[in-house]
C-alpha positions in Angstrom: 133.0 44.1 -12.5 131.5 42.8 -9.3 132.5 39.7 -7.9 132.3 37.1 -4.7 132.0 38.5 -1.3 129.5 41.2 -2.0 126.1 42.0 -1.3 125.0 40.9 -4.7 121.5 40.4 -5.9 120.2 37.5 -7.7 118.6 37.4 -11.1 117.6 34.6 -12.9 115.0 33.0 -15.4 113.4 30.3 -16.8 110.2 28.6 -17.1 108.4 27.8 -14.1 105.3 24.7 -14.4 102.8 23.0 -12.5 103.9 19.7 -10.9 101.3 16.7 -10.0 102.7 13.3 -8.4 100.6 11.2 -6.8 101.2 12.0 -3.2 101.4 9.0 -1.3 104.7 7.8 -3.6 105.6 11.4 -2.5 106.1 11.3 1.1 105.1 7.6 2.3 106.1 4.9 0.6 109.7 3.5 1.8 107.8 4.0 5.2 104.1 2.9 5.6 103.4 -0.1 6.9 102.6 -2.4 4.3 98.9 -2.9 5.3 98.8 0.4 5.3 99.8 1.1 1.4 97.5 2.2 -1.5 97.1 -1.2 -3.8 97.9 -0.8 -7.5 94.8 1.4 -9.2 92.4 0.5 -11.5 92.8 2.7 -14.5 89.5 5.1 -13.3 90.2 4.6 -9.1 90.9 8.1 -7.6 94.3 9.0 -6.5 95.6 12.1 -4.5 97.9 14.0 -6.5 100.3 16.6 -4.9 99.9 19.9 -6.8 103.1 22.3 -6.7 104.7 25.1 -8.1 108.1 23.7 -9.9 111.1 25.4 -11.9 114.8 25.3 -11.3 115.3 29.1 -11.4 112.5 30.3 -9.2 113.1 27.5 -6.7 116.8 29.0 -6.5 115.3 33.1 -6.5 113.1 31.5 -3.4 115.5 29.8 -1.2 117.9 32.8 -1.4 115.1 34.9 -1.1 114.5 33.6 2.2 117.8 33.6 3.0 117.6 37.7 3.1 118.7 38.2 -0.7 117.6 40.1 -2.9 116.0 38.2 -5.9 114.5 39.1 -9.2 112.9 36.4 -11.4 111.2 36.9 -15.0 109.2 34.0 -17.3 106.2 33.8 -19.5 103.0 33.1 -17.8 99.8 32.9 -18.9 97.6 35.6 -18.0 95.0 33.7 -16.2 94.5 32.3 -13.1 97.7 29.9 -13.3 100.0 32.0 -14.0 98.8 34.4 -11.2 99.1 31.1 -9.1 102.5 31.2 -10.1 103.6 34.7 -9.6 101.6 35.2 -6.2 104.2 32.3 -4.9 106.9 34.2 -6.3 105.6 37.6 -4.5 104.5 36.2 -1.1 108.4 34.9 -0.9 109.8 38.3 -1.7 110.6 37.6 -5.3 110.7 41.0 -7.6 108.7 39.6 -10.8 107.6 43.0 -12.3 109.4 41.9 -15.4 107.3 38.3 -16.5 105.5 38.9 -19.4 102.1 37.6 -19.5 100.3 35.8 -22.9 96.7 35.6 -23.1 95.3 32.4 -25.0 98.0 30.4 -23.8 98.6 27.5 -21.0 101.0 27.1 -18.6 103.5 23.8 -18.6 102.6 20.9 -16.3 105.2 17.6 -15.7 103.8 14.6 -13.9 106.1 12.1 -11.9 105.8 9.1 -12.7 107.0 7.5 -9.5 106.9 3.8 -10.3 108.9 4.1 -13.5 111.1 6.8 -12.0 110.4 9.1 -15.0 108.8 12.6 -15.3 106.3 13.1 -18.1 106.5 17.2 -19.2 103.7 18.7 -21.1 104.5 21.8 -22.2 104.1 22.8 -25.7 101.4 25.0 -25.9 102.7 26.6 -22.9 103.1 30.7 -22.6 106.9 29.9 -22.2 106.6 27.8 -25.4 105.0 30.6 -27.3 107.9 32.8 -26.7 109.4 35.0 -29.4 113.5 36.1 -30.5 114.7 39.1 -28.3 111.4 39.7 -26.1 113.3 40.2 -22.7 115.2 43.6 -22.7 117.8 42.1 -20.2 120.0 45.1 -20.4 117.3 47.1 -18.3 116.4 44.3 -16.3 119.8 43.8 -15.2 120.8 47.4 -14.8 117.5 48.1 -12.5 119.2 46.0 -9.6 121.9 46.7 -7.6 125.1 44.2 -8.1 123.1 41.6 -10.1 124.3 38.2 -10.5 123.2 35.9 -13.1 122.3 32.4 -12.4 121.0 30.4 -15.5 120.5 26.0 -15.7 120.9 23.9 -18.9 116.8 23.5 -18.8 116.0 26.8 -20.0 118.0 26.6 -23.3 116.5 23.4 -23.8 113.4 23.6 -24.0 113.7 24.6 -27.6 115.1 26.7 -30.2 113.8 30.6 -29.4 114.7 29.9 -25.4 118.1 28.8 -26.2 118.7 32.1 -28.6 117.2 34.1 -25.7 119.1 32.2 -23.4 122.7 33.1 -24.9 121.5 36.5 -25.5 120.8 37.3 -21.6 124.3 35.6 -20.9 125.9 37.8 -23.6 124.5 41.0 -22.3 125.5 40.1 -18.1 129.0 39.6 -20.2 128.8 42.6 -22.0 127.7 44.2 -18.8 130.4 42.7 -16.0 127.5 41.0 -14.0 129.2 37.4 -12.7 127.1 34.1 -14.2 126.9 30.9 -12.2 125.0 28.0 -13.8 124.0 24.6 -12.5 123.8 22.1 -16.1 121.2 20.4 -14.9 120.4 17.5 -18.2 117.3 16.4 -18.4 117.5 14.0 -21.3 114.0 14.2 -21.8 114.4 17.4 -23.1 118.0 16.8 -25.3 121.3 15.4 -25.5 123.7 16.1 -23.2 125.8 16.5 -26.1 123.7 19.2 -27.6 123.6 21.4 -24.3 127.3 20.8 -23.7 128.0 22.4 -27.4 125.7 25.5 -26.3 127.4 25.6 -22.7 130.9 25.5 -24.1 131.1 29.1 -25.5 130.5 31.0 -22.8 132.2 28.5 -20.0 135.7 31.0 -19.1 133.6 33.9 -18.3 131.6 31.9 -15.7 131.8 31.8 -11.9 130.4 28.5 -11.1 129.4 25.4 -12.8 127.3 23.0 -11.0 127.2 19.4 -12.0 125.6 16.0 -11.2 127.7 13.4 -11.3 126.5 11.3 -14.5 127.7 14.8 -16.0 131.1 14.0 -15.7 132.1 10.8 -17.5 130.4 12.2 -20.9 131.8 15.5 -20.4 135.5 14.3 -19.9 135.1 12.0 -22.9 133.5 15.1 -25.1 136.3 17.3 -24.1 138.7 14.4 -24.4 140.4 14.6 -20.7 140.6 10.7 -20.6 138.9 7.7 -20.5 137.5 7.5 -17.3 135.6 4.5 -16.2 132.6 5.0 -13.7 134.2 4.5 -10.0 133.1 1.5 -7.5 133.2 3.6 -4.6 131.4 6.7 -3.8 134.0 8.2 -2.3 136.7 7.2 -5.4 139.4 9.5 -6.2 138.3 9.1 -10.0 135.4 11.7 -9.1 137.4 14.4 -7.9 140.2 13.5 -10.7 137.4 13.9 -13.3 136.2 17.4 -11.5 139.6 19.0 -11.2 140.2 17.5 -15.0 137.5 19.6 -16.1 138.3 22.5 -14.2 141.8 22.3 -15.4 140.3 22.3 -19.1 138.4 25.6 -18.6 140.6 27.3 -16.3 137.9 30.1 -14.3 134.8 28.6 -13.0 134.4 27.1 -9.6 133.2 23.3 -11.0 130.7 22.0 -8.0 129.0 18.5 -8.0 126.5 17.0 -5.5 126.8 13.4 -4.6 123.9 11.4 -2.8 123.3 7.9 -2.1 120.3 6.5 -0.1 120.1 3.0 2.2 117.5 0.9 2.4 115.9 3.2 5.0 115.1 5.7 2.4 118.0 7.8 4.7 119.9 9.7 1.9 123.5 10.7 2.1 124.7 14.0 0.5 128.1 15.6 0.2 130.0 17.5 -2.1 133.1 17.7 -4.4 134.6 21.5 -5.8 137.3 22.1 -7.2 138.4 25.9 -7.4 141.9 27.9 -7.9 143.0 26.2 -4.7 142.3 22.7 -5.1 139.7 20.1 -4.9 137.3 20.7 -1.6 135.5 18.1 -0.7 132.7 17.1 2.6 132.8 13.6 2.2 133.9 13.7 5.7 131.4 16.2 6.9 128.6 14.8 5.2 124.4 15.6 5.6 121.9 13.0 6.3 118.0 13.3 5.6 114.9 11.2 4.4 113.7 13.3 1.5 110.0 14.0 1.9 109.9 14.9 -1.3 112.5 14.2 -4.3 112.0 17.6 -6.1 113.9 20.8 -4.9 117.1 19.8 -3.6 119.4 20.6 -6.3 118.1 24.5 -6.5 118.2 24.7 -2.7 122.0 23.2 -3.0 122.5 25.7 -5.6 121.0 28.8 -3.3 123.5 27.6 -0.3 126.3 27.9 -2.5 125.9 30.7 -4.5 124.6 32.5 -0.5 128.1 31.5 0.9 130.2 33.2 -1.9 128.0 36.0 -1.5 129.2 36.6 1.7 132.0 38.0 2.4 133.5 36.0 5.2 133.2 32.9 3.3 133.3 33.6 -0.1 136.5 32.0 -1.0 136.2 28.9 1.3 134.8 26.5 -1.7 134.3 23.6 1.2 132.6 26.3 3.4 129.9 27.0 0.3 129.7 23.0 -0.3 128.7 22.4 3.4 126.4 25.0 3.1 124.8 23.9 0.2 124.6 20.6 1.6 122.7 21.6 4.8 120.0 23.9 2.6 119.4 21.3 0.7 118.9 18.5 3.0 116.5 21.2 5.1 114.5 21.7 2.2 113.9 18.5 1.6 111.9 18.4 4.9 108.8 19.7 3.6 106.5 18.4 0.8 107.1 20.8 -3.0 109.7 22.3 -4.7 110.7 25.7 -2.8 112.2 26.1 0.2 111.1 27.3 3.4 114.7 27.5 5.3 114.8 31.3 6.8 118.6 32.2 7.7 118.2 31.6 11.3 117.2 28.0 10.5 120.1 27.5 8.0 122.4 29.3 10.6 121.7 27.0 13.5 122.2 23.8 11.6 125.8 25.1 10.7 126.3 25.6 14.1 125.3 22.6 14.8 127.3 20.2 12.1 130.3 22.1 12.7 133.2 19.7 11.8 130.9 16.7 11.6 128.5 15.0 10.1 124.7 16.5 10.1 121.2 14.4 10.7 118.1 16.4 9.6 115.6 15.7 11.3 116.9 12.0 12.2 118.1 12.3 15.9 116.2 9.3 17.0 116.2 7.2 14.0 117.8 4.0 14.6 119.2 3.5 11.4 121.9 0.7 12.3 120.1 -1.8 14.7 117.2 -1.8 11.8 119.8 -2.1 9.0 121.1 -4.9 10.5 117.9 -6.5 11.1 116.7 -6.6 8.0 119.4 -8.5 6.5 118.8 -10.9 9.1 115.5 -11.0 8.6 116.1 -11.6 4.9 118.1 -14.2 5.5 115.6 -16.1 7.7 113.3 -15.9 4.7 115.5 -17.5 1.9 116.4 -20.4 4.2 112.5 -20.7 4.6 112.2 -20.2 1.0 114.9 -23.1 0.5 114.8 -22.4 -3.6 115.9 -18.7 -5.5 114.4 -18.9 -9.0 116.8 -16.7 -11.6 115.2 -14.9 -14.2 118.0 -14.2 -16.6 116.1 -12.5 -19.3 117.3 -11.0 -22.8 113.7 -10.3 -24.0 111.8 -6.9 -23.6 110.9 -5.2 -19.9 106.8 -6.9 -20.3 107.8 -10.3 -20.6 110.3 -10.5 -18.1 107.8 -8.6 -15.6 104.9 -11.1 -16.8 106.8 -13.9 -16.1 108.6 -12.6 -12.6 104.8 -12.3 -11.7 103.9 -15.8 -13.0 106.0 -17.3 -10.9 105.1 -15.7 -7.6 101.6 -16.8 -8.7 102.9 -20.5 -8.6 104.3 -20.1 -4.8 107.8 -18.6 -5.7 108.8 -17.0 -2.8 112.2 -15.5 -3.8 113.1 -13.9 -7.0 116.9 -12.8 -8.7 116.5 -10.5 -11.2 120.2 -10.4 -12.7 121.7 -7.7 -13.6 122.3 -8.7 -17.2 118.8 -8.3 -17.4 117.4 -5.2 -20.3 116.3 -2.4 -18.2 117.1 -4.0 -15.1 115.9 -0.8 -13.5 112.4 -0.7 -15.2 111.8 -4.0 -14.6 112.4 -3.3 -10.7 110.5 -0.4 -11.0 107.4 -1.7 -12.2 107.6 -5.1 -10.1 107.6 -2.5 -7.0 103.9 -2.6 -5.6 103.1 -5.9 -7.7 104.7 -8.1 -5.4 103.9 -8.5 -1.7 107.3 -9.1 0.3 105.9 -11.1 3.1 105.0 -13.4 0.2 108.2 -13.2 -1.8 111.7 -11.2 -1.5 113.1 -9.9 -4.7 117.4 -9.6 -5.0 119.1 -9.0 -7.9 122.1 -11.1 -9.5 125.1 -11.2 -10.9 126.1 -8.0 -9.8 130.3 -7.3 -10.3 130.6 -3.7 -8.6 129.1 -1.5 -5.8 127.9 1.2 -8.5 125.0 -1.2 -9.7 124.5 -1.9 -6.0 123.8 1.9 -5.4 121.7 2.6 -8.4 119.5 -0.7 -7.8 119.4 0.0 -4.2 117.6 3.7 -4.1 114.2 1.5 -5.7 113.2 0.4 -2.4 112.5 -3.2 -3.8 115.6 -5.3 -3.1 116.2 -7.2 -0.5 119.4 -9.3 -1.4 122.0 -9.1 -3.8 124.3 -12.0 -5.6 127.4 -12.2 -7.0 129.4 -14.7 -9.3 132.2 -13.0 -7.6 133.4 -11.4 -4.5 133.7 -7.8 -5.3 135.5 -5.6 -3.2 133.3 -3.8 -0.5 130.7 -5.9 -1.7 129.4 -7.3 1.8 130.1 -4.3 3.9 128.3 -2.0 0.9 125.2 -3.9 1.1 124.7 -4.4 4.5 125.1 -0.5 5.3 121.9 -0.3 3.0 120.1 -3.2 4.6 120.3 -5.6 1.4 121.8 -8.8 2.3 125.1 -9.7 0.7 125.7 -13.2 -1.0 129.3 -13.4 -2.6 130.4 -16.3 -4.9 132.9 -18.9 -3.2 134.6 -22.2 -4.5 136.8 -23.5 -1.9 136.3 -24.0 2.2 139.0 -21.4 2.1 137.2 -18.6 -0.3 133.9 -19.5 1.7 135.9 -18.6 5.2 137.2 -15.7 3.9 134.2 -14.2 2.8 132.6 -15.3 5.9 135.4 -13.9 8.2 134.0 -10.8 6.3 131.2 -10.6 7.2 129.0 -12.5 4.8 126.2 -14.5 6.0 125.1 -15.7 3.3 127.7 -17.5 0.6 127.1 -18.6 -3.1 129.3 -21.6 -4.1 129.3 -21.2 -7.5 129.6 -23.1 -9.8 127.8 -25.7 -8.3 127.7 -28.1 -11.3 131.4 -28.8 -10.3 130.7 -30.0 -6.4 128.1 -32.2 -5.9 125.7 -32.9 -2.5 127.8 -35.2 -1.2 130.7 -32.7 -1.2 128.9 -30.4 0.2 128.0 -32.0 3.3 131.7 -33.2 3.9 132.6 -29.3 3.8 130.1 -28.4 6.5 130.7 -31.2 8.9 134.2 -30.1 9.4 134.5 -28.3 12.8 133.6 -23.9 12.5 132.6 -24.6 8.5 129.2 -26.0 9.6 128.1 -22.3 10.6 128.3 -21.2 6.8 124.7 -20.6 5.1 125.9 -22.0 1.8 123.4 -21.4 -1.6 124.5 -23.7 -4.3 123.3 -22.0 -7.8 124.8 -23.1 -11.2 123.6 -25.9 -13.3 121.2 -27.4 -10.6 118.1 -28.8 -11.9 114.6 -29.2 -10.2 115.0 -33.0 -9.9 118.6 -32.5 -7.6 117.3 -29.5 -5.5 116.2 -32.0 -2.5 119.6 -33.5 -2.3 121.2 -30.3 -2.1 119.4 -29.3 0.9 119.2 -32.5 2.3 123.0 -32.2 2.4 122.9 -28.6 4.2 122.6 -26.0 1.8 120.4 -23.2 3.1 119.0 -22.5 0.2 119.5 -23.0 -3.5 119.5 -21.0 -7.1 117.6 -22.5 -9.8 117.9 -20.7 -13.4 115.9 -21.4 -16.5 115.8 -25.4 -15.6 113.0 -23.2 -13.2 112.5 -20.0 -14.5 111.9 -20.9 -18.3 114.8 -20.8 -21.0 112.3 -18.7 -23.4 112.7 -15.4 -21.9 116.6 -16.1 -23.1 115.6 -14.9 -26.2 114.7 -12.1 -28.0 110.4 -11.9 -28.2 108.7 -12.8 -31.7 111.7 -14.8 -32.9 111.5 -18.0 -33.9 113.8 -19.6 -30.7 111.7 -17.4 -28.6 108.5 -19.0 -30.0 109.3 -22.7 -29.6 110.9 -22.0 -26.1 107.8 -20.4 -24.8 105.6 -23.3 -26.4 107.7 -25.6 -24.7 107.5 -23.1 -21.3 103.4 -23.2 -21.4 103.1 -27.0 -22.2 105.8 -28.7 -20.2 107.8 -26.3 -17.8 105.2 -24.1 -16.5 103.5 -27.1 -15.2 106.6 -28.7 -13.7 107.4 -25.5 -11.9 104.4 -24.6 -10.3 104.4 -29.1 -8.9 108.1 -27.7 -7.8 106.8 -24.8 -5.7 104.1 -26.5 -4.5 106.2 -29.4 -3.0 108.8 -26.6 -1.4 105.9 -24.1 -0.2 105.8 -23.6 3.5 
């Protein structure tokens, strides 16, 4: 049986597409000027798509490939000119592909993404790979024509339907059958099926692998399938919970390394990646050697972090050092994220210096004169600057569906709103975001988000590039410090002088006194004339109506939250209901008027 630390050589499979994204979303937009960025299209404008060769498994046969190993890599293609496009970038990067199988009269898969509603849209089923039938990959000869294969397989392959998944098992069977070592990175896409449903086809064959590579939404479904407690997602990215969960799993299957990748990304677009394994040794982890890039592109880095790995355990002189593999991994795949499409282009010698480089310490690709604090820092000062100019946050606190909240966000800026929360109660918080992204010019009006109760919805919302400010009803911990490291400005709840110094003395410049129904103006302004207190930026939010906004700032509030007194208390409810049918009457007869009088008299 051959194992870690030899010259092994790399076979794998799966099916390989043709990926278009429209290019400027690609590699441009957290950092084009804003003058500078492509307006929304009209339905038949041109755009520049990015054309690319994408699929896990030949991604990971390229990046090793480069790396010096030897890599074999078989699919179905179609035999016409897009499949040759397809294997001629597998030959001109030294992948052996004399095994694909070519189908005439068929297509090849193509997946689109969607950048503005962070989704992928495949299109694959008349693909070659589609058409494929039980049992037509001999993998027995395949495997025994190379010298000390190793298998490396995803979680795509076997679910992209019924004959792949049989086929799939089958080649895992046969390396079984056969001694040759399987690693396999999950990799769910729930576009394609339940993470449920590959889990149950994972499971079997789980002891007799070498390495399992996960992404950390993996981990709380898999420990409550396999019942290895009820974890609840962590509010720090560096919580013990995560390595408890990966060691809990490991513990469960007893013989795989179990790897996950961690990233998080600021407001600069700068992304943060480190890793957490946990082997027959312990739990590794380079959370305190950690990689730093701006992604050019947001394809390719999981199968370059697998190629690092599964190149480190390879090796001799490393193969046992788990955090050794994880670093690795980490550097590949922040390097190949410096270059536009899914493969890398990392040669050994690059790959070698950057390790020699980052030893014992963190790593910046490519980011040795970015001045990532002093524009961090400005930005939340800048954004605070433009609420007090602002003077009035409208709240939309919606319960209806992801178009009328949108519609209505975009009404108001129409009538001179110049700051927006979006709370976090909100349906589809993220897709509303998402699609407000481009719609709304941020010179004009800032977007934040509320009622947000933890620093995990402060990282997910974050990575959209849109906010600008974040509110809380309360004062989570971390809160200030977490959003200010990604350039979002922090506004914690406070009801006393002394819960408003505190968070002050913290670091928040910016302070919600909530609720606001219980002080009044007056109260206000007796707080803030007392000695170092009249340095606090204070937002009353809570119960104020349009008619007591003046008297709130007249008595030093910086600026003020307005909710559905504002914002319209139709979007409350549920669309096509009755409630939701008189509100809105009342919202296009009375309130809609009244608000866009109430911006007017606050615009600047």
């Amino acid at each position: 049986i051959r194992d870690e630390g030899t010259m092994a050589s790399l076979f794998t499979f799966g099916e390989t597409m043709i990926r278009y994204g429209i290019e400027c979303f690609v590699i441009a937009i957290r950092f084009a000027p804003l003058e500078d960025e492509p307006p929304v299209q009209r339905p038949s404008g041109a755009l520049n798509y990015l054309r690319s060769i994408g699929g896990d498994e030949l991604n990971v046969a390229i990046a090793m490939s480069l790396l010096g190993r030897k890599t074999k890599y078989t699919t179905i293609l179609p035999s016409g000119p897009l499949g040759k496009l397809v294997s001629d970038s597998a030959i001109q990067n030294g992948v052996e592909i004399e095994d694909i199988i070519y189908k005439s009269d068929a297509d090849i898969g193509t997946f689109y993404v969607l950048p503005r509603d962070k989704t992928v849209h495949y299109q694959r089923r008349n693909s070659a790979w589609a058409q494929q039938e039980p049992d037509c990959f001999d993998w027995e000869r395949m495997l025994r024509s190379m010298d000390n294969p190793w298998m490396h397989v995803t979680g795509i392959t076997p679910a992209t339907g019924k004959i792949p998944a049989q086929n799939w098992t089958s080649a895992i069977l046969q390396a079984l059958k056969m001694g040759v070592p399987i690693s396999m990175d999950f990799n769910h896409r729930k576009q394609l099926t339940t993470i449920e449903h590959l889990w149950n086809l994972t499971t079997p064959h789980l002891h007799h692998m070498k390495l399992i590579i996960f992404a950390k939404d993996n981990l709380i479904p898999i420990c409550r399938m396999e019942s290895l407690g009820n974890f609840s997602e962590p509010t720090e990215e560096n919580d013990p919970i995560w390595s408890e969960m990966i060691g809990a799993i490991y513990k469960k299957f007893n013989g795989p390394r179990i790897a996950c990748c961690f990233k998080t990304r600021d407001v600069n677009g700068i992304q943060k990646r480190w890793s957490v394994i946990a082997d027959s040794q312990g739990i590794h982890t380079t959370y305190d050697t950690p990689t730093y890039h701006i992604p050019k592109d947001e394809c390719g880095g999981g199968s370059a972090w697998a190629a690092g790995f599964l190149d480190s355990i390879f090796q001799v002189e490393t193969a046992g050092n788990s955090k050794t593999a994880g670093r690795r991994a980490d550097l590949l795949a922040g390097l190949c994220q410096e270059i536009v499409g899914d493969h890398s282009t990392v040669t050994r010698q690059e790959l070698t210096r950057a390790e020699e480089n980052s030893h014992g310490k963190e790593y910046r690709v490519g980011l040795e004169n970015f001045q990532v604090e002093n524009q961090v820092e400005n930005q939340v000062e800048e954004t605070l600057e433009f609420l007090k100019r602002a003077k009035v946050i409208a709240i939309i606190r919606g319960k209806s569906d992801c178009d009328t909240i949108v519609s209505r966000a975009l009404e108001m800026v129409s009538m001179g709103c110049q700051a927006l929360e979006i709370t976090m109660d909100t349906p589809n918080i993220e897709t509303v975001l998402g699609n407000l992204m481009g719609k709304i010019d941020p010179r004009k009006c800032q977007i934040g988000v509320g009622t947000v109760t933890d620093v995990i919805q402060l990282e997910k919302i974050s990575k959209l590039g849109i906010v600008r400010y974040a509110i809380s009803p309360i004062h989570p911990t971390n809160f200030v410090k977490e959003c200010h490291a990604r350039g979002i400005l922090a506004i914690p709840a406070a009801f006393t002088p002394q819960e408003c110094w505190n968070a002050f003395k913290e670091g928040a410049k910016a302070i919600k006194l909530f609720p606001a129904q219980l002080w009044n103006p007056s109260t206000l302004k007796d707080m803030l004339a007392v000695g170092p207190l009249g340095k606090l930026n204070v937002m009353p939010s809570g119960g104020i109506s349009p008619e007591k906004a003046q008297e709130w700032l007249d008595a030093g509030a910086a600026c003020i939250g307005l909710g559905s007194k504002l914002s319209g208390s139709d979007i409350k409810f549920v669309k096509e209901t009755k409630e939701y049918q008189e509100a809105n009457k009342k919202w296009k007869e009375i309130e809609a008027p009244a608000a866009r009088e109430f911006f007017e008299r606050y615009a600047q």
